[in-house]
PyMOL Python script that loads the backbone (N, CA, C, O; Angstrom):
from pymol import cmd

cmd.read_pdbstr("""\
ATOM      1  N   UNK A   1      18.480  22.823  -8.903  1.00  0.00           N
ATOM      2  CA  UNK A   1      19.733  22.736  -8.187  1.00  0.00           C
ATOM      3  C   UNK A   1      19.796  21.456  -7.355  1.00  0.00           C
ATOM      4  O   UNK A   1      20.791  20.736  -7.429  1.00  0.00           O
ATOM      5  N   UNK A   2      18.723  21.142  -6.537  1.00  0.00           N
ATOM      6  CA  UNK A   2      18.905  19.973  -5.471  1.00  0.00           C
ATOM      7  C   UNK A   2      18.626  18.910  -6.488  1.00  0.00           C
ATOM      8  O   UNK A   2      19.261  17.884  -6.241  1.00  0.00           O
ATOM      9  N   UNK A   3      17.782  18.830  -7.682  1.00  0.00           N
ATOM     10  CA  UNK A   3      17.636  17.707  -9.102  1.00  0.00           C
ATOM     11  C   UNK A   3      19.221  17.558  -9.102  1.00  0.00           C
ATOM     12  O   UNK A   3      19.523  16.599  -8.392  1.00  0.00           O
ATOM     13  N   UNK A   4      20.276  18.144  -9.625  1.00  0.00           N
ATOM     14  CA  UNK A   4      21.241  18.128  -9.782  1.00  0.00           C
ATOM     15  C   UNK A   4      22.216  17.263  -8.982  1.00  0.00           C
ATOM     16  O   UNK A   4      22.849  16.351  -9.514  1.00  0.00           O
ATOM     17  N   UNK A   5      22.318  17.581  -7.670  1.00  0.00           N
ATOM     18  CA  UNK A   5      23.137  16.826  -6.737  1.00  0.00           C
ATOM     19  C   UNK A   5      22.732  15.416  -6.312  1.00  0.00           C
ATOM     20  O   UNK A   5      23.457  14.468  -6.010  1.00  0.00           O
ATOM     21  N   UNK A   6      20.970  15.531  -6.376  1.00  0.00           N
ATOM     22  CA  UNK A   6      20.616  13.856  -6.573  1.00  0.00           C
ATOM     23  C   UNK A   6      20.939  13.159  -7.677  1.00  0.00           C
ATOM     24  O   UNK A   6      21.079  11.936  -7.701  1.00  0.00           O
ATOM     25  N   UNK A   7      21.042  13.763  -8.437  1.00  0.00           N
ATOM     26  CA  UNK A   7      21.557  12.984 -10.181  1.00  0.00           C
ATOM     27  C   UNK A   7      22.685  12.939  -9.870  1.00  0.00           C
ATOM     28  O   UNK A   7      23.132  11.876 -10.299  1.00  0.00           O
ATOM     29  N   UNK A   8      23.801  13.760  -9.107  1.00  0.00           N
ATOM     30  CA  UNK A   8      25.584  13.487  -8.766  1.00  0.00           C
ATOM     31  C   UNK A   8      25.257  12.173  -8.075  1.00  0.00           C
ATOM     32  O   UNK A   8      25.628  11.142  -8.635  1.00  0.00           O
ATOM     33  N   UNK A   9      24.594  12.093  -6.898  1.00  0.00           N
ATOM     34  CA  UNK A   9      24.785  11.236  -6.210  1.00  0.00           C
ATOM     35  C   UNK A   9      24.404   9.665  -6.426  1.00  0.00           C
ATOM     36  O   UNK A   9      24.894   8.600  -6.052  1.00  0.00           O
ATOM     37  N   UNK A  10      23.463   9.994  -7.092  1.00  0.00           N
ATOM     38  CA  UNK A  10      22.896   8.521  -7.845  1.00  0.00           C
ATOM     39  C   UNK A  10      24.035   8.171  -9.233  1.00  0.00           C
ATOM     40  O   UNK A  10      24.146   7.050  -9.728  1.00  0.00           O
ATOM     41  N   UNK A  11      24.457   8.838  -9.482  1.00  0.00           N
ATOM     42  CA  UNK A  11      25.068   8.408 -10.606  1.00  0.00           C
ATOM     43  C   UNK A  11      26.112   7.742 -10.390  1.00  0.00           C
ATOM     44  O   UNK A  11      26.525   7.010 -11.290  1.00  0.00           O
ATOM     45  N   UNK A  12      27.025   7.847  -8.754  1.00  0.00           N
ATOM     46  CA  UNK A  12      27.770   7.217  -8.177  1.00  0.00           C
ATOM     47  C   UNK A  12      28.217   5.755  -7.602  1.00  0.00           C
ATOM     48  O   UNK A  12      29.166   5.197  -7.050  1.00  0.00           O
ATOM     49  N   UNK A  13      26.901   5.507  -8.098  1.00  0.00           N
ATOM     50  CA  UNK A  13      26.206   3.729  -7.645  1.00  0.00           C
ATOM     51  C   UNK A  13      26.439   3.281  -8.989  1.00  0.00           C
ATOM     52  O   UNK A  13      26.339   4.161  -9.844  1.00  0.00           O
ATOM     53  N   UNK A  14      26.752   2.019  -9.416  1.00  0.00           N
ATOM     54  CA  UNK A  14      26.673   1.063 -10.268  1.00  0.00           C
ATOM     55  C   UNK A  14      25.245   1.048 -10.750  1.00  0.00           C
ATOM     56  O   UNK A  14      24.544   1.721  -9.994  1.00  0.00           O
ATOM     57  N   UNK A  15      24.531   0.477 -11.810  1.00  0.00           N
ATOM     58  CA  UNK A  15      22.970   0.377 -11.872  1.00  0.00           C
ATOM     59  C   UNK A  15      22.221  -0.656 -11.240  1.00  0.00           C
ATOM     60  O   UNK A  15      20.991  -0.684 -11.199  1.00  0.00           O
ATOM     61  N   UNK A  16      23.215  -1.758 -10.599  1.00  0.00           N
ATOM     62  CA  UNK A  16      22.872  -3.012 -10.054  1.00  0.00           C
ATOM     63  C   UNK A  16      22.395  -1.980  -9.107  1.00  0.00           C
ATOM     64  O   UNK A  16      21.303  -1.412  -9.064  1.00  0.00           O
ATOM     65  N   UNK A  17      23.592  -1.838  -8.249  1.00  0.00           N
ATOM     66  CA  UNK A  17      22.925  -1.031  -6.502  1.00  0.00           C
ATOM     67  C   UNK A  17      21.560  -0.334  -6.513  1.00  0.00           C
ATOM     68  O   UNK A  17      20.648  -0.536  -5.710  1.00  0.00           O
ATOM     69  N   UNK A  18      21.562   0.828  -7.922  1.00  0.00           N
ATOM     70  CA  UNK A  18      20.088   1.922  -8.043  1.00  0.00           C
ATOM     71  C   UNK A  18      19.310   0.716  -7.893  1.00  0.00           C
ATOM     72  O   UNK A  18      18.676   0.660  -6.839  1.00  0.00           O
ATOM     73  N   UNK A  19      19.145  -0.722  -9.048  1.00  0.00           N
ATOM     74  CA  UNK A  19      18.041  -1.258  -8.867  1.00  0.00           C
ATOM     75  C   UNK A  19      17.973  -1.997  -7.737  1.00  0.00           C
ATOM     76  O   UNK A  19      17.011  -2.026  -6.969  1.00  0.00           O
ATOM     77  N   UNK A  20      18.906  -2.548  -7.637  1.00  0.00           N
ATOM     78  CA  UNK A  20      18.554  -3.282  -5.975  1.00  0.00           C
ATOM     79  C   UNK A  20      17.813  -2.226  -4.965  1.00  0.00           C
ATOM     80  O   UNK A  20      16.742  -2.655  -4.535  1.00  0.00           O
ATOM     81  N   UNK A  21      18.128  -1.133  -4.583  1.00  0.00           N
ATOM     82  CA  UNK A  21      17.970  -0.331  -3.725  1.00  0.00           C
ATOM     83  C   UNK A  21      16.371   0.515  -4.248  1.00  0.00           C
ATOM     84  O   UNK A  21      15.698   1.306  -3.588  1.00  0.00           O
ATOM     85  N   UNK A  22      16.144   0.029  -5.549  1.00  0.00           N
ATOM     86  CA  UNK A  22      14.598   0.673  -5.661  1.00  0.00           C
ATOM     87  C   UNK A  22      13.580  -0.413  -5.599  1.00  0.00           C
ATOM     88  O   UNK A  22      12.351  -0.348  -5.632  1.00  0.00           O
ATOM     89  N   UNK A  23      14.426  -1.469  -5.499  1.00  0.00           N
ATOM     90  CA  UNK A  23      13.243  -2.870  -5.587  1.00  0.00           C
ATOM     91  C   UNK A  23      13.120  -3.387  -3.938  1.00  0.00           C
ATOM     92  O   UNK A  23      12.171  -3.853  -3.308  1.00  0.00           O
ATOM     93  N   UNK A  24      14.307  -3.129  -3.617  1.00  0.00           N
ATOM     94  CA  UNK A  24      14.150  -2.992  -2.226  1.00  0.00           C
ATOM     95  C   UNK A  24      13.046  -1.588  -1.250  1.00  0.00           C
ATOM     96  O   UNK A  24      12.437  -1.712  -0.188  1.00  0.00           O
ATOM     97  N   UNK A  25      13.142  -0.652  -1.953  1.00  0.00           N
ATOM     98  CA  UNK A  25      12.449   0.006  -1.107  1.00  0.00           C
ATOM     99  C   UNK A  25      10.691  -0.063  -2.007  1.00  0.00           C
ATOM    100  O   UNK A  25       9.743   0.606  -1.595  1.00  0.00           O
ATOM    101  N   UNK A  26      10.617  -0.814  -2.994  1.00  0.00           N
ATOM    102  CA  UNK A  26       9.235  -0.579  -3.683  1.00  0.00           C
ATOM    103  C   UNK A  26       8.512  -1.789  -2.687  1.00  0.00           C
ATOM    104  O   UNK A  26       7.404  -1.533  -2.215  1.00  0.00           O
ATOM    105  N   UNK A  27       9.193  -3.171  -2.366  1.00  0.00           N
ATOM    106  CA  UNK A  27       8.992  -4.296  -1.653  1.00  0.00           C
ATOM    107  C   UNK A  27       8.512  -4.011  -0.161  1.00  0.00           C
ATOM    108  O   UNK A  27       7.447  -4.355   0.352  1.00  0.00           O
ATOM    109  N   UNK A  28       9.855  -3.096   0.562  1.00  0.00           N
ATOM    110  CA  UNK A  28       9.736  -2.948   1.950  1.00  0.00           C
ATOM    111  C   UNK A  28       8.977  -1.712   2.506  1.00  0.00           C
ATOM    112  O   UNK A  28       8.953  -1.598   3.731  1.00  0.00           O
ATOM    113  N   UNK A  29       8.341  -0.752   1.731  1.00  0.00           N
ATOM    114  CA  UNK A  29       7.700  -0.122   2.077  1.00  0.00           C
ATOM    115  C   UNK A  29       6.222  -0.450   2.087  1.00  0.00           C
ATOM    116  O   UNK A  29       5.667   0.046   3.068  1.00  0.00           O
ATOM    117  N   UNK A  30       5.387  -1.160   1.263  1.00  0.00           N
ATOM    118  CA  UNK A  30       4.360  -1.792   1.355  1.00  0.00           C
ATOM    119  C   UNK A  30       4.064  -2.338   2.755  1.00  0.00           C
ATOM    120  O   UNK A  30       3.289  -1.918   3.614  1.00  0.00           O
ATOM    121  N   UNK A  31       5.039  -3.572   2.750  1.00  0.00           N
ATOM    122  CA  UNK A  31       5.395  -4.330   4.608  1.00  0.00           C
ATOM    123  C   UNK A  31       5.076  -3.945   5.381  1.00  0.00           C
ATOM    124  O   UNK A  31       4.223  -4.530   6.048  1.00  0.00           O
ATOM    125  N   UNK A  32       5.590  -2.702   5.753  1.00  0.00           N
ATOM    126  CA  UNK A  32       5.922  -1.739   6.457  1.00  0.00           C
ATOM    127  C   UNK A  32       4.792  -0.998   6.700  1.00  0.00           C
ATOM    128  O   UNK A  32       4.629  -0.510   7.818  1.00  0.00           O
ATOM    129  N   UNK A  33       4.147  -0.870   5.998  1.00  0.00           N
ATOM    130  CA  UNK A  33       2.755   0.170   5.976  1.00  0.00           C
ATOM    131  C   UNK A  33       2.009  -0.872   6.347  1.00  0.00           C
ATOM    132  O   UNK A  33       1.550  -0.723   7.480  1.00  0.00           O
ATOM    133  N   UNK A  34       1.626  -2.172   5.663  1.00  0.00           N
ATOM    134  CA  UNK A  34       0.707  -2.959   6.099  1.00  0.00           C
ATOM    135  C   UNK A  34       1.097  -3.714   7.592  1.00  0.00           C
ATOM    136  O   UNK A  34       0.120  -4.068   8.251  1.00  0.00           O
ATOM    137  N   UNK A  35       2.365  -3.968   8.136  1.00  0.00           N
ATOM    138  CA  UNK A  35       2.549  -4.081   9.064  1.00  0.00           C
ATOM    139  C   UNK A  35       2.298  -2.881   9.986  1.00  0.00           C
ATOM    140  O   UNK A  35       1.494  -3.360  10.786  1.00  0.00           O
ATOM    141  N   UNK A  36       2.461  -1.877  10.276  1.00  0.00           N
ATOM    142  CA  UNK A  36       1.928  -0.966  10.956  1.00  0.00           C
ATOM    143  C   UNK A  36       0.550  -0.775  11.242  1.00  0.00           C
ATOM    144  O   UNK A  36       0.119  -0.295  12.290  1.00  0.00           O
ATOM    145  N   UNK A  37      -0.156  -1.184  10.234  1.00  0.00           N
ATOM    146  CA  UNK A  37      -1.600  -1.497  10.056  1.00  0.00           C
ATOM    147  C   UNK A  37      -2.255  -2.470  10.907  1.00  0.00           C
ATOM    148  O   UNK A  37      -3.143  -2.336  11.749  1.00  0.00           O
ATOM    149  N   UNK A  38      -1.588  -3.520  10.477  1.00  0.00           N
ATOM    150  CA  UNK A  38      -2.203  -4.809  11.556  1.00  0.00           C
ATOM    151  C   UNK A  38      -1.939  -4.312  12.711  1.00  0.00           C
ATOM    152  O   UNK A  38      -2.740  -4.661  13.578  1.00  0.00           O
ATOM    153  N   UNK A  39      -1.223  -3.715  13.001  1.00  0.00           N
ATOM    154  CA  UNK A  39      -0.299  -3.603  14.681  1.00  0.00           C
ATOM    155  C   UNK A  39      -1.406  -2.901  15.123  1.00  0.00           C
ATOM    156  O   UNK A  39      -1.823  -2.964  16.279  1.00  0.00           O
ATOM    157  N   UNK A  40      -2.007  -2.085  14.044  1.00  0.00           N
ATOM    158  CA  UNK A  40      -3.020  -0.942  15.004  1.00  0.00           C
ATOM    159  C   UNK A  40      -4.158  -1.671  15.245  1.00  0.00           C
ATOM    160  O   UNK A  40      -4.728  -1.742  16.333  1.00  0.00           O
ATOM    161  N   UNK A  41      -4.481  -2.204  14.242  1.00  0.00           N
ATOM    162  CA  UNK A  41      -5.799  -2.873  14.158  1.00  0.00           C
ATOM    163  C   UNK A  41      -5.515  -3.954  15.368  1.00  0.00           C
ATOM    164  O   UNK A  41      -6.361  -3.747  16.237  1.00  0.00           O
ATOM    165  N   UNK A  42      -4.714  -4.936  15.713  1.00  0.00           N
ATOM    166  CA  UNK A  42      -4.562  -5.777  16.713  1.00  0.00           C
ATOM    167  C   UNK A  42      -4.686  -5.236  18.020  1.00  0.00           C
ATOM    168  O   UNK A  42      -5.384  -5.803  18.861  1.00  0.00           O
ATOM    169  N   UNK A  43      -3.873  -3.855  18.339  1.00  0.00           N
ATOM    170  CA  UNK A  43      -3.717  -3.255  19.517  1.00  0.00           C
ATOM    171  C   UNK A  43      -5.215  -2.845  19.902  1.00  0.00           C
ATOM    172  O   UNK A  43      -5.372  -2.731  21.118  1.00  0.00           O
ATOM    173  N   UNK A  44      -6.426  -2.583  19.066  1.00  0.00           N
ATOM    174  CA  UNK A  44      -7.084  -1.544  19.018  1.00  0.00           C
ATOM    175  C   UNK A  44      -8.343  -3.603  19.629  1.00  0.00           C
ATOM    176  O   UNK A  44      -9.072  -3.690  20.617  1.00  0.00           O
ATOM    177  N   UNK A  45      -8.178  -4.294  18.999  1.00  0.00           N
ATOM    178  CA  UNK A  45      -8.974  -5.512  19.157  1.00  0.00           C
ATOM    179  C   UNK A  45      -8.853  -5.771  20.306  1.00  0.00           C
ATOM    180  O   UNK A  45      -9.889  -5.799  20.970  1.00  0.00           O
ATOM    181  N   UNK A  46      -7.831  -5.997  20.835  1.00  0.00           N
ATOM    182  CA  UNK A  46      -7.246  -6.131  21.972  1.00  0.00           C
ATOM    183  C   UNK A  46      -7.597  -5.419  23.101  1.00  0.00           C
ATOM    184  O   UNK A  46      -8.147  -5.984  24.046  1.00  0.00           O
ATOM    185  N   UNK A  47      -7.363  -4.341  23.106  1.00  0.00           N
ATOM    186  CA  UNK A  47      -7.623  -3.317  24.152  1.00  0.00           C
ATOM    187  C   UNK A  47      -9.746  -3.440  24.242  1.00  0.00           C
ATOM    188  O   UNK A  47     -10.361  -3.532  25.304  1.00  0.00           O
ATOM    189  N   UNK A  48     -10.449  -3.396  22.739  1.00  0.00           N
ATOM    190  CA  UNK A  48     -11.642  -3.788  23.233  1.00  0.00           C
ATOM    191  C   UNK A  48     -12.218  -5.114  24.036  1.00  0.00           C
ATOM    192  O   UNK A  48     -13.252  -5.088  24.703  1.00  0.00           O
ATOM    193  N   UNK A  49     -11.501  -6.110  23.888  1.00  0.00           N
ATOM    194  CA  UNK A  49     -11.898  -7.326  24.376  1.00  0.00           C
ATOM    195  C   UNK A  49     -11.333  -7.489  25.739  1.00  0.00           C
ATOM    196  O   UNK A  49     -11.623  -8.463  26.433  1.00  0.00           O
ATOM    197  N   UNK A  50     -10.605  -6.636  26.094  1.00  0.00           N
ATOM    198  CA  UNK A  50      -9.636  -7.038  27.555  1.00  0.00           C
ATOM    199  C   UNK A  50     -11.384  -5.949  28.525  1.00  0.00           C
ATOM    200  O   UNK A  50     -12.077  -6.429  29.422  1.00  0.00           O
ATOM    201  N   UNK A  51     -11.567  -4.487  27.866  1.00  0.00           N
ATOM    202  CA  UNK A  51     -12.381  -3.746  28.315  1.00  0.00           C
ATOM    203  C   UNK A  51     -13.701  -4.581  27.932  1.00  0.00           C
ATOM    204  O   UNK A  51     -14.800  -4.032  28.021  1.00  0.00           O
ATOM    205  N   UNK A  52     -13.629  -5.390  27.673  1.00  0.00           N
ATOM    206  CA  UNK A  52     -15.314  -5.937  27.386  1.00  0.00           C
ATOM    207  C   UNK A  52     -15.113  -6.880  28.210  1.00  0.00           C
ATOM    208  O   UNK A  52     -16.175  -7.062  28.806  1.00  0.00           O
ATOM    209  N   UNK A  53     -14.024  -7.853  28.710  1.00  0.00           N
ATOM    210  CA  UNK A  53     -14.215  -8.817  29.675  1.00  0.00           C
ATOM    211  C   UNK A  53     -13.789  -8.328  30.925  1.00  0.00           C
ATOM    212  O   UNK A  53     -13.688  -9.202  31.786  1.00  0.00           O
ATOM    213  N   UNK A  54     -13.492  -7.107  31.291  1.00  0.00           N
ATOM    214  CA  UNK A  54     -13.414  -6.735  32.255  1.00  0.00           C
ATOM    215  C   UNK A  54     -14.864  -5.949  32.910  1.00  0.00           C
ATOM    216  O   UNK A  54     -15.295  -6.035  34.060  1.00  0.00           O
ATOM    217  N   UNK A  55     -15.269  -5.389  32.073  1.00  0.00           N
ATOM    218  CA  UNK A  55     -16.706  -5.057  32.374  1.00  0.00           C
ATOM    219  C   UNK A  55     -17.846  -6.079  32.621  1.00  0.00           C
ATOM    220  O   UNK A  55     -18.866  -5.717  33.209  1.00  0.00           O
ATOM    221  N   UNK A  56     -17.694  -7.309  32.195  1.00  0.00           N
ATOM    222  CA  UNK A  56     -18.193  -8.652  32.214  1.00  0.00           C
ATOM    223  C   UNK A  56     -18.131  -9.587  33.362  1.00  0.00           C
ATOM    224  O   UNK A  56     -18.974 -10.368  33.802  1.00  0.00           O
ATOM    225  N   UNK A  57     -16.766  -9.277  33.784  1.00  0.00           N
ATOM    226  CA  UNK A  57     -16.198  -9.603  35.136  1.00  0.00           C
ATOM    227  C   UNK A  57     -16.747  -8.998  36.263  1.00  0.00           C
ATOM    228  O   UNK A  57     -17.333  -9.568  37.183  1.00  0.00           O
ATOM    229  N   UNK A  58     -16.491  -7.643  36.120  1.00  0.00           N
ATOM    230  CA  UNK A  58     -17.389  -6.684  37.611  1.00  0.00           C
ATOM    231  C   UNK A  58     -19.025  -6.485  37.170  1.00  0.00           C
ATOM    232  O   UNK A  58     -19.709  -5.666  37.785  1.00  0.00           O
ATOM    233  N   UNK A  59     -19.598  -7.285  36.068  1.00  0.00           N
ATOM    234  CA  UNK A  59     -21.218  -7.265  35.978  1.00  0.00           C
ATOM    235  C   UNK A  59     -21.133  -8.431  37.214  1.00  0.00           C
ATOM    236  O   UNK A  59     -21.516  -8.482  38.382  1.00  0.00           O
ATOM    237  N   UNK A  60     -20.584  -9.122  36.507  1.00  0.00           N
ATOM    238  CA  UNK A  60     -21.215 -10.970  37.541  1.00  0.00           C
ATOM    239  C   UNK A  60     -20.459 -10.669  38.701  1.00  0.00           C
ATOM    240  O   UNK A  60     -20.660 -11.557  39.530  1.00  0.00           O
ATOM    241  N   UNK A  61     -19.639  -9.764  39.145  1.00  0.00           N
ATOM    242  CA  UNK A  61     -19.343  -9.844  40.795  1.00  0.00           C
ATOM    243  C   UNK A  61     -20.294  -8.805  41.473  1.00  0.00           C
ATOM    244  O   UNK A  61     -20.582  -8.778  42.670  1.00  0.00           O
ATOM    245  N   UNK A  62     -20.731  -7.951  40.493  1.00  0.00           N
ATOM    246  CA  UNK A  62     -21.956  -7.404  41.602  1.00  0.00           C
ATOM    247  C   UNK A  62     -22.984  -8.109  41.338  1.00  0.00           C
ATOM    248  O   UNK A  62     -24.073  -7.564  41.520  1.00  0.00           O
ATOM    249  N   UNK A  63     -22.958  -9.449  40.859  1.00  0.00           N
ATOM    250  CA  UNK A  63     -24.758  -9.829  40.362  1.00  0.00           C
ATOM    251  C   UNK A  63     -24.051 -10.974  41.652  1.00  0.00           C
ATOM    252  O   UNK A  63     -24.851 -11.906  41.565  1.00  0.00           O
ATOM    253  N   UNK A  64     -23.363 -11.251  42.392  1.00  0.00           N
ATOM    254  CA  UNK A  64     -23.246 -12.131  42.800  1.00  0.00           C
ATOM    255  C   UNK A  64     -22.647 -11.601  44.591  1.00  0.00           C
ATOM    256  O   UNK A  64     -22.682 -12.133  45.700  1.00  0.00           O
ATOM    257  N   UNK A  65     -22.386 -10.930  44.306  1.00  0.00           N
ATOM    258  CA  UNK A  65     -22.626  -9.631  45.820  1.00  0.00           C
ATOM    259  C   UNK A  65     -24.116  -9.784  46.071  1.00  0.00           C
ATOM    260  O   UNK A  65     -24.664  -9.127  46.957  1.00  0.00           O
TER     261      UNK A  65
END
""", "prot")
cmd.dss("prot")
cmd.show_as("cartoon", "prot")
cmd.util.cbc("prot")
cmd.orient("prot")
């Protein structure tokens, strides 16, 4: 039944639009995933090196107290 109404609805598009709109989402979903990816991986680099030079920072102010 719901096969059905997606086949109404797709059938409503020209075949240019279906393919534009599947080459578009085969392209921008990759991006998208691998961009989300870096973002984590950057956030995650980040947050260790700010906590590693901050711990680095209050070593040498008590070695210097």
């Amino acid at each position: 039944m719901k096969r059905n109404i997606l086949i109404r609805i797709l059938r409503r598009f020209r075949i240019q639009t279906r393919l534009l709109f599947a080459i578009l989402a085969c392209s921008l979903i990759p991006v998208l995933v691998f961009g989300l990816y870096a973002s984590n991986v950057y956030t995650t680099t980040i947050r260790e090196k700010v906590q590693e030079h901050t711990f680095q920072s209050l070593r040498l102010m008590t070695r210097n107290l």
